[in-house]
KOLBA-312736 format. One record per residue (C-alpha): z, x, y; residue in three letters. Coordinates in pm, whole numbers, padded with zeros to 5 digits, always signed. Example, Ala and Ser with C-alpha at 12.3 -4.5 7.8 and 13.67 -1.06 7.14 Angstrom:
! KOLBA-312736
+00780+01230-00450ALA
+00714+01367-00106SER
! end
This chain:
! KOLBA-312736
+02237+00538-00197UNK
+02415+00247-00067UNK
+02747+00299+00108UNK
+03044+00094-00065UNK
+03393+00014+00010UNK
+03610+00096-00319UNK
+03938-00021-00404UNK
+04191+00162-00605UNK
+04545+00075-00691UNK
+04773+00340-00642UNK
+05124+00267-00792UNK
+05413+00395-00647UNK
+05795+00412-00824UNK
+05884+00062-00756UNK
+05647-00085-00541UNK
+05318-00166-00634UNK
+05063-00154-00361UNK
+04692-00151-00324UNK
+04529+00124-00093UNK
+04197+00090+00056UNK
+04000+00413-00045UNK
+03658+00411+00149UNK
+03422+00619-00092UNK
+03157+00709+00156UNK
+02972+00989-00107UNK
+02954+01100-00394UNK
+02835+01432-00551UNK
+02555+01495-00737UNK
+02351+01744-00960UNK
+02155+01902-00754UNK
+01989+02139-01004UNK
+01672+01966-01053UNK
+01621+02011-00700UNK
+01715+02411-00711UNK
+01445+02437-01014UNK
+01205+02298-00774UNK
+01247+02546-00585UNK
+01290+02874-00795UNK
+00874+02981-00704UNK
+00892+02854-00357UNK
+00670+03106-00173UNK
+00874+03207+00072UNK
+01181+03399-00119UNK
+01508+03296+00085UNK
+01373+02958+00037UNK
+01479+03011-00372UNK
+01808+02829-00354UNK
+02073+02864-00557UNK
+02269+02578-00483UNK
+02201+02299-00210UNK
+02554+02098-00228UNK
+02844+02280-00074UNK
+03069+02374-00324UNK
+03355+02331-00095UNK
+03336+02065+00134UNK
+03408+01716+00071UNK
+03202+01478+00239UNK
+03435+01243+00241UNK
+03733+01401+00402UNK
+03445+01433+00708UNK
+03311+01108+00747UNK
+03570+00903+00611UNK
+03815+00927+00941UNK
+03550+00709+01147UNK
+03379+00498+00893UNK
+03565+00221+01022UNK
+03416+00223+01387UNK
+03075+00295+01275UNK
+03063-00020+01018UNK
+03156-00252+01303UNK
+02798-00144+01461UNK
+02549-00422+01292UNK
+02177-00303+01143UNK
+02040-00587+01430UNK
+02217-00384+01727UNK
+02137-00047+01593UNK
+01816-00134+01582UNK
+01805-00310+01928UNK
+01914-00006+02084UNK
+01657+00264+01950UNK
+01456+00177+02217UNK
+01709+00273+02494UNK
+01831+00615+02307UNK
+01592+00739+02058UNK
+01372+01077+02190UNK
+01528+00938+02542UNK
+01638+01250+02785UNK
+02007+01211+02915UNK
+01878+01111+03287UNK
+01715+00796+03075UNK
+01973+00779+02912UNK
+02212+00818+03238UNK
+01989+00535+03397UNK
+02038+00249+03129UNK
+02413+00332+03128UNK
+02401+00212+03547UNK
+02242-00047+03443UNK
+02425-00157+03207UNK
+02198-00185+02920UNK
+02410+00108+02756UNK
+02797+00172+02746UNK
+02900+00504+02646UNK
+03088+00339+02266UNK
+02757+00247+02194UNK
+02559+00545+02265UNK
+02829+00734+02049UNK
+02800+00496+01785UNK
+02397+00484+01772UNK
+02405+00847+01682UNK
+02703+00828+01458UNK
+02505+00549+01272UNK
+02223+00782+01212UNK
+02418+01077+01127UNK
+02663+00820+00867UNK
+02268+00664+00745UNK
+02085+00971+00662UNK
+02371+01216+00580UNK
+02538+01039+00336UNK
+02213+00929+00139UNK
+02152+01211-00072UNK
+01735+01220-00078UNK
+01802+01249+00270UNK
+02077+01473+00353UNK
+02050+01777+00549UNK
+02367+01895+00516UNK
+02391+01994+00850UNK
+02740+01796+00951UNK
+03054+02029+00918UNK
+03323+01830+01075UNK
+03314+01524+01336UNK
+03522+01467+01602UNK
+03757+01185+01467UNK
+03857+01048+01884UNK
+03522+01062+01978UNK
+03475+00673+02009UNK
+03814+00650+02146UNK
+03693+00925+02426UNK
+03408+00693+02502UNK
+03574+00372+02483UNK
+03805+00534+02757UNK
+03461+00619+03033UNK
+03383+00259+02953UNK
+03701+00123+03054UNK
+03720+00402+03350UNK
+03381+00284+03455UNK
+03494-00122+03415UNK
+03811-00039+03621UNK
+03616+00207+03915UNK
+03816+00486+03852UNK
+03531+00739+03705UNK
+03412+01001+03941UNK
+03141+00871+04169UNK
+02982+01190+04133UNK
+02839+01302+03757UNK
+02741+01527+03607UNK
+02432+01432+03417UNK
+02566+01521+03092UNK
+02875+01327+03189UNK
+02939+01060+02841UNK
+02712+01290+02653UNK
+02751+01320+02310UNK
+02685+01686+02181UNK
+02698+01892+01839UNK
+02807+02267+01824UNK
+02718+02500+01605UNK
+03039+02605+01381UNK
+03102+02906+01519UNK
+03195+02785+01832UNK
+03561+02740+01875UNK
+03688+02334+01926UNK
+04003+02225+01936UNK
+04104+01936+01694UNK
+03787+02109+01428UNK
+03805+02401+01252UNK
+03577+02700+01345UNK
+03462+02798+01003UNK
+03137+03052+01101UNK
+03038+02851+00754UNK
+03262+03135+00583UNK
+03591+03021+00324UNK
+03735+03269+00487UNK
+03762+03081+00800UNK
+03798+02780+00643UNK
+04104+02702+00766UNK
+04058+02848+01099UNK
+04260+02673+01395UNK
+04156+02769+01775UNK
+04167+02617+02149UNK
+03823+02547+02284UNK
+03570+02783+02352UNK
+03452+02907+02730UNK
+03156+02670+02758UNK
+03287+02384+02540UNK
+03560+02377+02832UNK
+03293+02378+03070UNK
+03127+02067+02889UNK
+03443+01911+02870UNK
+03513+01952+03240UNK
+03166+01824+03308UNK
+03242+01496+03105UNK
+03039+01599+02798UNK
+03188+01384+02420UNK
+03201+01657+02137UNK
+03057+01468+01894UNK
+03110+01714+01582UNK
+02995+02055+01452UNK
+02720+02150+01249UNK
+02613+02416+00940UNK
+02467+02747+01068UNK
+02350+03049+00840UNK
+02742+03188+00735UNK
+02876+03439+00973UNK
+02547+03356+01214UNK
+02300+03535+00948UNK
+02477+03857+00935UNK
+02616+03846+00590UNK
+02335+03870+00314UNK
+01968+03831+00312UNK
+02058+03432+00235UNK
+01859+03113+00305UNK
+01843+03026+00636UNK
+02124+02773+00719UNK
+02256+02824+00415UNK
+02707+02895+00394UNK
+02974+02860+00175UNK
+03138+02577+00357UNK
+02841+02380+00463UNK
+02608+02404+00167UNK
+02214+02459+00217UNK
+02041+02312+00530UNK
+01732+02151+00494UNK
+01454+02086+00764UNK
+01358+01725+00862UNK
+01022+01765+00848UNK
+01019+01866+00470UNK
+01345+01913+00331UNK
+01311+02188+00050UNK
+00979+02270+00183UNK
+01034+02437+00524UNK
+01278+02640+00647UNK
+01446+02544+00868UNK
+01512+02874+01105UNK
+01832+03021+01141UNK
+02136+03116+01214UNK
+02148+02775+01403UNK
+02029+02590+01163UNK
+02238+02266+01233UNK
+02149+02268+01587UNK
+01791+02272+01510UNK
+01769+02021+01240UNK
+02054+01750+01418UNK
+01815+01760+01693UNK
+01491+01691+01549UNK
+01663+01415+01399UNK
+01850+01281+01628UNK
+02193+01297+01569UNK
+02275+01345+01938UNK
+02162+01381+02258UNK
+02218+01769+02258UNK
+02314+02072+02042UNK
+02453+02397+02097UNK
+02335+02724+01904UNK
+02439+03086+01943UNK
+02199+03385+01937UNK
+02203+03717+01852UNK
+01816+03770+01769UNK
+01621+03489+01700UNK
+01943+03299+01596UNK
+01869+02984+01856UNK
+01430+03073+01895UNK
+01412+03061+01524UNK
+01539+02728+01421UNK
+01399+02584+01743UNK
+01032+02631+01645UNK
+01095+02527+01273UNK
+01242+02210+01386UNK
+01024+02129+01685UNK
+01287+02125+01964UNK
+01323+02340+02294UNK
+01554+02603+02251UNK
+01661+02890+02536UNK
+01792+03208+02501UNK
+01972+03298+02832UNK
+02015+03627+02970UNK
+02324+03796+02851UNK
+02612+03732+03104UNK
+02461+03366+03208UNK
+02680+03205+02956UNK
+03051+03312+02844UNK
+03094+03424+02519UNK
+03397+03400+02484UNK
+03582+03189+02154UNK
+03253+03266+01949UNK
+03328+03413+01643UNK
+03118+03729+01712UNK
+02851+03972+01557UNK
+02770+04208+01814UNK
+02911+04180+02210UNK
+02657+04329+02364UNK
+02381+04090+02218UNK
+02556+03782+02144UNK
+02481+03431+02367UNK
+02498+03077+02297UNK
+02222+02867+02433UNK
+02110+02490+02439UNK
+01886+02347+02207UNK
+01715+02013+02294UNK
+01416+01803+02241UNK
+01257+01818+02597UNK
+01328+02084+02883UNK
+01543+01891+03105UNK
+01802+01814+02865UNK
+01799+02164+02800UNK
+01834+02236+03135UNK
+02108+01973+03196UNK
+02273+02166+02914UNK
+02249+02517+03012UNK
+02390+02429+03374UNK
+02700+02208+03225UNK
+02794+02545+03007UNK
+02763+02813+03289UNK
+03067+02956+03534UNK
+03239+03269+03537UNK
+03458+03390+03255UNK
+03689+03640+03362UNK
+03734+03690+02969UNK
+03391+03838+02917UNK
+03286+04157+03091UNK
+02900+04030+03052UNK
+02999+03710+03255UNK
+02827+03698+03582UNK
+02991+03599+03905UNK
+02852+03278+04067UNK
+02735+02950+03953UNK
+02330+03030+03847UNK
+02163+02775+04086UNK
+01857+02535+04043UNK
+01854+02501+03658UNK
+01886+02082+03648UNK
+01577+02079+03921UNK
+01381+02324+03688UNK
+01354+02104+03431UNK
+01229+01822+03657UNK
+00971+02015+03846UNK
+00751+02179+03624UNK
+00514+02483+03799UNK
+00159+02342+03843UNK
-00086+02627+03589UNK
-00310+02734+03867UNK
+00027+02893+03995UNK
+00082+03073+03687UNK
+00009+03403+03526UNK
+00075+03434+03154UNK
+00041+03707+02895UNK
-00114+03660+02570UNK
-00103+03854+02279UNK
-00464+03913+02177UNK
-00297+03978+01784UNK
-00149+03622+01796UNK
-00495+03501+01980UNK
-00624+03620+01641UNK
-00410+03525+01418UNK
-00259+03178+01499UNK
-00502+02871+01553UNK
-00217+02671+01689UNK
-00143+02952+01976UNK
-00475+02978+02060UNK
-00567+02613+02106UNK
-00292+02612+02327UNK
-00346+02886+02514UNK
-00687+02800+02625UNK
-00552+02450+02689UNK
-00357+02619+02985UNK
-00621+02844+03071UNK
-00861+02512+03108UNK
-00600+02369+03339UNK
-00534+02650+03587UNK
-00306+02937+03447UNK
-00447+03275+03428UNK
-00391+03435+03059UNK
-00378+03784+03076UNK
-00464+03922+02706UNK
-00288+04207+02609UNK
-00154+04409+02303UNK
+00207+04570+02353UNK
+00273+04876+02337UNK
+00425+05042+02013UNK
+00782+05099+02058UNK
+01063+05227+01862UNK
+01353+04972+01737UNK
+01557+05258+01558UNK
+01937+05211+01536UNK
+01911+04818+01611UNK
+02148+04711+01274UNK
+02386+04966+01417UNK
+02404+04779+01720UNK
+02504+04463+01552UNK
+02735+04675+01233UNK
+02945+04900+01446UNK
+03022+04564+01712UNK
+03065+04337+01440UNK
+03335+04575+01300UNK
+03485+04577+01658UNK
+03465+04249+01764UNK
+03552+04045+01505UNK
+03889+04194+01447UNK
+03959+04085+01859UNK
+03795+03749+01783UNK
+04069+03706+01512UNK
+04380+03876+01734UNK
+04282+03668+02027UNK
+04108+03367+01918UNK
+04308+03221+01571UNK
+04597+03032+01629UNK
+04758+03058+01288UNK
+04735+03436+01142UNK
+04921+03306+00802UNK
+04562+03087+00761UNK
+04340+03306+00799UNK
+04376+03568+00523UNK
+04118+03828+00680UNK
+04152+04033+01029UNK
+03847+04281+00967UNK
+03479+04285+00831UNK
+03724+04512+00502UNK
+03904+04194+00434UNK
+03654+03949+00406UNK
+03447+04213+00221UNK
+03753+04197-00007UNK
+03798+03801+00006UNK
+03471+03743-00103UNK
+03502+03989-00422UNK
+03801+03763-00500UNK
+03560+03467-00614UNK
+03188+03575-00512UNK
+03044+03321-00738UNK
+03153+03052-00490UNK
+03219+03262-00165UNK
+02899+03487-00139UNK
+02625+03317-00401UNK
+02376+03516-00237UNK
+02583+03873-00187UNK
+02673+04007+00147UNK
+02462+04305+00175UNK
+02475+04317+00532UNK
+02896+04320+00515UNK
+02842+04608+00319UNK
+02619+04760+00566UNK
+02905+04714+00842UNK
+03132+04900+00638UNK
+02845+05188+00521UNK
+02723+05249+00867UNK
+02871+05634+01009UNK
+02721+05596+01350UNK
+02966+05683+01610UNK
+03064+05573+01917UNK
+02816+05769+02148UNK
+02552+05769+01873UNK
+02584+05387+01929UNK
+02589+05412+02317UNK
+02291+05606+02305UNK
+02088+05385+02094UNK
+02220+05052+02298UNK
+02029+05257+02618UNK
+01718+05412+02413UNK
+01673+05035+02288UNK
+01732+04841+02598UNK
+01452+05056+02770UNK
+01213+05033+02485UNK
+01252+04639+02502UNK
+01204+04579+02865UNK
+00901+04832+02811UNK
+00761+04632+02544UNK
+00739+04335+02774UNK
+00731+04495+03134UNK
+00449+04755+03046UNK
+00196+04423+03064UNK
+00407+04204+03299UNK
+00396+04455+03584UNK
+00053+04544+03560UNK
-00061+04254+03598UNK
+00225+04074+03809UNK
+00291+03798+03515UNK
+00546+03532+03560UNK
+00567+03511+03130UNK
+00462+03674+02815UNK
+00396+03412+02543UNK
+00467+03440+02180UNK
+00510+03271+01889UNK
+00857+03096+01785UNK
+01124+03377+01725UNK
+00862+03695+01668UNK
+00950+03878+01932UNK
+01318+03829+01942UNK
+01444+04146+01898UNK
+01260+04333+02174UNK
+01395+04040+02408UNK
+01705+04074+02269UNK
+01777+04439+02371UNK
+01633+04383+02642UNK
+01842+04129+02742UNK
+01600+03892+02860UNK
+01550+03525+02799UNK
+01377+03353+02621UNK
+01284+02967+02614UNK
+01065+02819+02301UNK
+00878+02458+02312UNK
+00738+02258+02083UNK
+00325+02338+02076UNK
+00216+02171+01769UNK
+00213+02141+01364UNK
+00046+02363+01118UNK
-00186+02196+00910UNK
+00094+02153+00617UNK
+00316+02003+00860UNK
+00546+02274+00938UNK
+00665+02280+01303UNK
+00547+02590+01549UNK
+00646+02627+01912UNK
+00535+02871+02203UNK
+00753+03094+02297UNK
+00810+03186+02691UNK
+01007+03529+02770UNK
+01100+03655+03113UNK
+01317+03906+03281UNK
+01657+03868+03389UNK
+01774+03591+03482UNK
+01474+03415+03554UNK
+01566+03126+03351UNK
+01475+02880+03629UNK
+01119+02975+03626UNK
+01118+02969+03244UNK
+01207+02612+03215UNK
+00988+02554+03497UNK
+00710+02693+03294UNK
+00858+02497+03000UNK
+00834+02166+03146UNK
+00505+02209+03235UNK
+00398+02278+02920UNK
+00583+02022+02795UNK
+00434+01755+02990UNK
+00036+01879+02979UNK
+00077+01871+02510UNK
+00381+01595+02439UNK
+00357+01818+02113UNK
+00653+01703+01940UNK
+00639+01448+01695UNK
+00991+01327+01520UNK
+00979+01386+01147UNK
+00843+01063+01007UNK
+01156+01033+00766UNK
+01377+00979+01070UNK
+01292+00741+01302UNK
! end
């Protein structure tokens, strides 16, 4: 699809004028492509619709198609070299040196996004909204830089352009959750994305998730009303592509910007991370605030960076972190020695790593790469967990979701009259109203919210019995044997980590033989997320297992 510039007159009572109407995209029938995949083998991969049914692409990509046609194909092309796969303290390096200004590393990604997004055997549907003074914003560091007023001392993700998943609350964008209901939702930034504003950080845009962050309907992964059906890179109808941060995953691996933000509940940030062959973390709860994220469940809920090598993601996690005297979970000081984790990765003869002998059997790609660490110095501990109980985990995430998202709503929307819903019961309601366009797919799990009896000490007792079954699924191994990790596969283990309350950092270890992405999977206790991207970037730097999808580059 070629992008054209389309004049139409529009007449007005006396005076005849001719507008300019950019048509950047067009819609198209996407049911061939929905018939294609009616016997896909894996079920939530059996779409019913790909296009949004809802959201005009042009009314996203329209407000900057002016800045992003002044870039030429030539210098687009002469600049993949500086910014493509690059890590921000590259990235930070060509900048002082002025082989990079900070318009142009906005506009490189914009280009891509604009290229691939709006060609429609290419499209992953994974832009929500852009942030129409972006280029402004970074025309402004250039001229602060030019004129020696910008801080002589940076942050590293300082000029950084970054994507958020859309349930993340940004001022200027509306914080959808990829629900109608929300559509219209108007809010003041988030915690952390006043953290990475205060740090220097360009919001670039936000991206499609799973609708309500996968807690709606047994759906498609990064699939919601507003954003349509996200597709994976590296085979778009063909592998999922993870979810509930679906948008972070996939604008990574295809470079749309230098970073993304996801959210995680259970698997919400590990899952789309290993389908899209990108580092994702999972901080311990309290590490990161929490607060301005449209909610599912309080006492589980944490965003997390998602990146394409460790140090970005640690350069991320640090610019987000500080104390939110908002969120009870928040911790008190400044977590210290994240940015130097990422740059000094832990030599393997100092490590001691648990292996799942099931995986060791099951998985070709997890053991190759477990006896490649073995072979250069880390002791693997092989192990099988112990069996333990996850009863009452929905009713962990049903009976918060019913609480929280009523506060999210009385604290968090700026305009009641816009928002039609303030409880789980009204958008249970509002999606009756028209489900054929708001809830395709159902919303079983909304009706599970509103079905579940369990009462308020049934529910404290189950957060306790759970949180000690989880550590005990992973300590039971890791203090017999004095481990520094367990290692698993993508987001399998998620939900013992995630009662647990432990983090949890996933890199890239490979491809399948069909192509499909697969990462390893590193989970500590509390708060050890130093040593985790520690571990990470050593990892990292022994495979240089990711590969960018070849559709992309």
């Amino acid at each position: 699809m070629v992008l054209v510039t389309v004049f139409i007159c529009s007449c007005q009572e006396k005076n005849q004028t001719d507008k300019a109407e950019i048509v950047l995209w067009e819609p198209y029938n996407d049911s061939a492509e929905v018939a294609v995949n009616a016997d896909h083998e894996k079920e939530r991969m059996r779409y019913k619709r790909i296009q949004s049914p809802v959201l005009d692409k042009n009314d996203v990509f329209r407000p900057l198609y002016t800045e992003v046609s002044k870039m030429p194909e030539e210098q687009y092309k002469s600049l993949k070299p500086l910014i493509l796969e690059q890590n921000m303290l590259t990235l930070r390096k060509h900048l002082e040196e002025g082989k990079l200004n900070y318009e142009n590393l906005v506009l490189f990604y914009l280009y891509r996004i604009y290229k691939y997004e709006l060609n429609n055997t290419t499209t992953l549907n994974t832009i929500i909204a852009l942030n129409e003074n972006v280029v402004d914003q970074a025309q402004k560091l250039d001229e602060m830089v030019a004129k020696g007023t910008a801080p002589e001392v940076r942050h590293p993700i300082y000029g950084m352009p970054i994507l958020l998943k859309d349930n993340i609350n940004t001022s200027g964008m509306k914080t959808t959750a990829g629900a109608i209901a929300l559509i219209s939702n108007e809010v003041e930034d988030a915690f952390i994305v006043k953290k990475l504003k205060e740090n220097g950080a360009l919001i670039l845009g936000k991206v499609n998730l799973s609708e309500w962050a996968n807690f709606l309907c047994d759906c498609p992964n990064g699939q919601s009303a507003v954003g349509g059906q996200t597709l994976n890179p590296y085979g778009r109808r063909v592998f999922d592509t993870g979810g509930s941060s679906a948008g972070s995953g996939t604008s990574m691996a295809a470079n749309y910007a230098v970073a993304a933000v996801g959210t995680e509940t259970s698997g919400s940030i590990l899952s789309p991370s290993g389908q899209n062959s990108v580092v994702g973390l999972k901080p311990t709860i309290g590490l990161l605030s929490r607060t301005g994220i449209v909610p599912i469940s309080s006492t589980l809920d944490t965003p997390g960076p998602m990146t394409r090598n460790v140090v970005d993601n640690a350069i991320l996690l640090d610019a987000m972190t500080g104390k939110d005297t908002l969120d009870s979970k928040s911790i008190e000081e400044h977590f210290p020695g994240i940015i130097s984790a990422g740059l000094h990765p832990t030599p393997f003869e100092n490590l001691r790593l648990g292996a799942m002998k099931s995986l060791l059997e099951s998985d070709s790609v997890y053991k190759a790469n477990i006896e490649k660490m073995r072979s250069l110095g880390a002791e693997i501990i092989e192990f099988t967990p112990p069996e333990v109980k996850m009863d009452g985990f929905l009713s962990i995430l049903n009976i918060d979701m019913r609480n929280d998202l009523p506060e999210y709503i009385r604290t968090q929307v700026k305009d009641k009259n816009a928002v039609k819903i303030s409880s789980v019961a009204d958008a249970v309601a509002f999606n009756l109203e028209d489900s054929l366009l708001r809830i395709p797919y159902g919303q079983v799990r909304f009706d599970g919210i509103l079905a579940d009896s369990t009462s308020a000490e049934g529910l404290e007792k189950i957060k306790s019995t759970l949180e000690k079954n989880g550590r005990a699924f992973f300590n039971t191994v890791m203090d017999d044997h004095n481990l520094d990790a367990v290692l698993s596969i993508n987001n399998y283990h998620a939900g013992y980590a995630a009662v647990a309350k432990y983090p949890v950092l996933t890199v890239p270890m490979g491809y399948k033989e069909s192509g499909e992405p697969i990462s390893l999977t590193f989970v500590g206790k509390q708060f050890s997320e130093a040593e985790l991207l520690r571990m990470g970037a050593a990892f990292e730097k022994a495979t240089k297992a990711r590969v960018m999808p070849k559709d992309y580059d």
